[in-house]
C-alpha positions in Angstrom: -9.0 10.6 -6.7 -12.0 13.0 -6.8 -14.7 12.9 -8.0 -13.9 14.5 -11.9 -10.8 12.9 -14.0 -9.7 16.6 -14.5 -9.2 16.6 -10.1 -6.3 18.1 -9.3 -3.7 17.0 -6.1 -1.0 19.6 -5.6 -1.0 20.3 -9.3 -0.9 16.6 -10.5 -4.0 15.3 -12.1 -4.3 12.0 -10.3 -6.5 10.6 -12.4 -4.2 10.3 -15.3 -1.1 9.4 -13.2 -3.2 6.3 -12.2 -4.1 5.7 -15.6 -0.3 6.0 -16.5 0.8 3.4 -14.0 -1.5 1.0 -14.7 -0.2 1.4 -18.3 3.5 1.1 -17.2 2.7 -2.0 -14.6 1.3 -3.8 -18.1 4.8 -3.6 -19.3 6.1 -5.7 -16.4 6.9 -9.0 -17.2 5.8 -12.2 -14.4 3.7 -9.7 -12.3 1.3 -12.3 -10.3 -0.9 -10.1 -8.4 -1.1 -6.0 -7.7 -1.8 -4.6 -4.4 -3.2 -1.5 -4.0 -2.0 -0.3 -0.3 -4.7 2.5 0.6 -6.4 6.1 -0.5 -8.0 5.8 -2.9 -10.5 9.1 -2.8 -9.5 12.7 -1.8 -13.0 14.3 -1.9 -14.5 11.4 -0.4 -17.1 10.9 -3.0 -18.5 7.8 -4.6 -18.0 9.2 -7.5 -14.0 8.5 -7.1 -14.2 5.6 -6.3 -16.5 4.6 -9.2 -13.5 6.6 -11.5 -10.8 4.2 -9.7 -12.9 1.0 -10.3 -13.0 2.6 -14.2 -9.4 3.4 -14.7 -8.4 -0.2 -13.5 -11.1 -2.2 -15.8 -10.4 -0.3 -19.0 -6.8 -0.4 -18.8 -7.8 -4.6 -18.9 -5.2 -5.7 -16.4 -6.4 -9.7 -16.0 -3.9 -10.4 -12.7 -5.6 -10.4 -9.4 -6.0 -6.6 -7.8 -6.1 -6.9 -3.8 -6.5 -3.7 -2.0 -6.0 -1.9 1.5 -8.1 1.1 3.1 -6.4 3.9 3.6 -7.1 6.4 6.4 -9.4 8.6 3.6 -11.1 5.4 2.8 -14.4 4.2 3.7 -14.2 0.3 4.0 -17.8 0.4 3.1 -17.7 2.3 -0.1 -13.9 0.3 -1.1 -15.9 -3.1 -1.1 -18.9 -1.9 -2.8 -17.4 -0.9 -5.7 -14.0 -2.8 -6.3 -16.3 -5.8 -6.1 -15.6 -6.6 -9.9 -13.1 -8.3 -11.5 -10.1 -7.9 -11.6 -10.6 -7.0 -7.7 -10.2 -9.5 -4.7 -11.3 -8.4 -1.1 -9.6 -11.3 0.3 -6.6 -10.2 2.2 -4.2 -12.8 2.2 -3.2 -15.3 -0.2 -0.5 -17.6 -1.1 1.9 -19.6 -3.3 3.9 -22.9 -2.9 6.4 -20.6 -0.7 5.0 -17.5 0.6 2.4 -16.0 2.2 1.3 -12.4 1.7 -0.9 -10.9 4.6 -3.2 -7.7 3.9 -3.4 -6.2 7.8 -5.9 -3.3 8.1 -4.5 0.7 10.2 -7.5 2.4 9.5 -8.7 3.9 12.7 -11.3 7.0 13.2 -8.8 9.3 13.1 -5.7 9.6 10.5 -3.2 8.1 12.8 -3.3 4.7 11.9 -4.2 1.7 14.2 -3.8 -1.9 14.6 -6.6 -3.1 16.3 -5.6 -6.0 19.4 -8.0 -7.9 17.6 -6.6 -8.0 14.5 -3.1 -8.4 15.6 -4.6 -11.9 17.5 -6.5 -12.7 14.2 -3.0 -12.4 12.5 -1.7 -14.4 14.7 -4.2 -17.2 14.1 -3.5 -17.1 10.3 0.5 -17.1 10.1 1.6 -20.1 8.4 5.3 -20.0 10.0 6.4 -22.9 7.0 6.0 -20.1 4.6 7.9 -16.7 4.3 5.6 -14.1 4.8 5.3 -10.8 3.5 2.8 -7.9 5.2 1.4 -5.2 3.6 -0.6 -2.1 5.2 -1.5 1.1 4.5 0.1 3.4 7.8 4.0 3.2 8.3 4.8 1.2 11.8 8.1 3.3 11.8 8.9 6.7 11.8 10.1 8.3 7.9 11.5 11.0 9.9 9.1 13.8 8.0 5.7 15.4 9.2 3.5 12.2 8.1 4.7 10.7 11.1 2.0 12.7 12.7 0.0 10.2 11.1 2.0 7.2 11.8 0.9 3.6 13.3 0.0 4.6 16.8 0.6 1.2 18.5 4.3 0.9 17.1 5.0 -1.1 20.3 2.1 -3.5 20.2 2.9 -4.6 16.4 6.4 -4.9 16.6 5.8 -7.0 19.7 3.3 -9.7 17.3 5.3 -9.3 14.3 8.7 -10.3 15.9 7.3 -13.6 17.5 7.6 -15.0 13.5 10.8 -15.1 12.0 9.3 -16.0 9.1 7.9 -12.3 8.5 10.5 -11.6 5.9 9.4 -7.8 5.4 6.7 -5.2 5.8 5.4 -2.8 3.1 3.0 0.1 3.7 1.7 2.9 1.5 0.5 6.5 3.4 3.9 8.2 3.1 4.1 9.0 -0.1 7.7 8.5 -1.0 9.4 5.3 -1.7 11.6 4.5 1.5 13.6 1.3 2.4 14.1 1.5 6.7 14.9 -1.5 9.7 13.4 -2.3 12.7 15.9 -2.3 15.1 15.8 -6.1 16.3 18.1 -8.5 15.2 17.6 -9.7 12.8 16.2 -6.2 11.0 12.9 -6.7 9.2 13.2 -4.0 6.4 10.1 -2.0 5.6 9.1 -1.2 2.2 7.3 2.2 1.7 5.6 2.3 -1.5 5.7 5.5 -3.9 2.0 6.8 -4.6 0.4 7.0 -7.7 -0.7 10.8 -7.2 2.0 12.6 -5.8 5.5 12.5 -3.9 5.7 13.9 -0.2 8.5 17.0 -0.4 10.1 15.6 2.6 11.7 19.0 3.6 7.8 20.5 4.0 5.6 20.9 7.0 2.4 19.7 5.5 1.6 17.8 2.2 3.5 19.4 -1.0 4.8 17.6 -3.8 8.1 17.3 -4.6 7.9 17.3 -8.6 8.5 13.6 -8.9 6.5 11.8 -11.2 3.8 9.2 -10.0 5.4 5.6 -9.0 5.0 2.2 -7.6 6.9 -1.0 -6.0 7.4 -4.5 -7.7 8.4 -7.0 -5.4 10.1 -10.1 -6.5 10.1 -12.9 -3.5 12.3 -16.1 -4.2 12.1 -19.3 -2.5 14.6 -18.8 0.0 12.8 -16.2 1.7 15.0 -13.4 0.1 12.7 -10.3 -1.2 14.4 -7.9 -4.2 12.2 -5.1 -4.7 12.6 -1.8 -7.4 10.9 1.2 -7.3 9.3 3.3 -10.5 8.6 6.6 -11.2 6.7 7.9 -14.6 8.0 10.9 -16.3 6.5 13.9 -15.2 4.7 15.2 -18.6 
């Protein structure tokens, strides 16, 4: 976002894209919460973040909105102004069967980090007798394209906590801009959900940020009593 509705990102005007899919996720039937999974400003201004706040309240979406920082993000700024409803800074919540855990990358640098704190805090919050699903903003495994640059930069140390719970059922993380489905290599593979922005799609075959003409998207993720997750991706029309 910037700080004008008529900001431009590589040609999209991400202003009305989020205005679109907010539109479009109305249309989704038994949607019980929305999670926002990072970036919200690209000029850094309060100003966007004041024009995010506005596109979410007027399109009068009722449902609980949780949210992530992302690494352009100022925490500060994200919790002074999505502090009205629908928004919810709490950053995990639960049904009768599941668990969803909101675990914070955002370092001082774009790389994203998992702080050894937070991993212990985790820890300290699992409730192993639910499934559990985690969502963050930085990818903890390489896409194979130049955002990796930018990747989680303790891999190691949060495969390491998240493998002690075999109730983690699957990860999800925004940053990369394209809507991926990869496994961690232990058995059994926890998938990792990437979730399609709401600006742009990363051109994959590029060195640096370019879009690759898609139109703006998002994730809906059904989870099931068993434990079992189905989860569809959507992309808007580009007008």
């Amino acid at each position: 976002m910037f700080s004008q509705t008529d900001g431009l990102h590589h040609g999209a005007n991400v202003y009305h894209n989020l205005v679109s899919v907010l539109d479009d996720i109305k249309n989704q039937h038994l949607v019980d919460a929305i999670v926002f999974t990072g970036d919200i400003t690209q000029d850094h201004s309060e100003k966007s973040y004041q024009l995010f706040v506005q596109a979410v309240v007027e399109s009068d979406i009722a449902i609980p909105f949780y949210y992530l920082a992302g690494n352009h993000d100022e925490l500060e700024l994200l919790d002074k102004y999505l502090s009205v409803p629908p928004f919810n800074r709490e950053k995990v919540f639960n049904d009768k069967y599941w668990q969803i855990v909101l675990l914070n990358s955002k370092s001082e640098t774009p790389k994203g980090l998992v702080t050894p704190s937070d991993l212990s805090a985790f820890e300290s919050i699992v409730d192993d007798k639910k499934h559990q699903l985690v969502m963050m903003h930085h990818h903890p495994l390489d896409v194979g394209y130049f955002i990796d640059q930018h990747g989680l930069e303790n891999q190691a140390e949060f495969w390491q906590t998240i493998n002690k719970f075999s109730s983690i059922k699957a990860i999800t993380c925004g940053h990369v801009h394209q809507a991926l489905t990869l496994y961690s290599d232990q058995s059994p593979a926890i998938p990792l959900f990437t979730c399609p922005a709401t600006s742009i799609q990363f051109d994959t075959n590029k060195s640096a940020g370019a879009s690759n003409g898609q139109g703006p998207g998002y994730r809906v993720f059904s989870l099931f009593t068993d434990g079992k997750i189905k989860s569809d991706s959507y992309f808007l029309t580009k007008e």
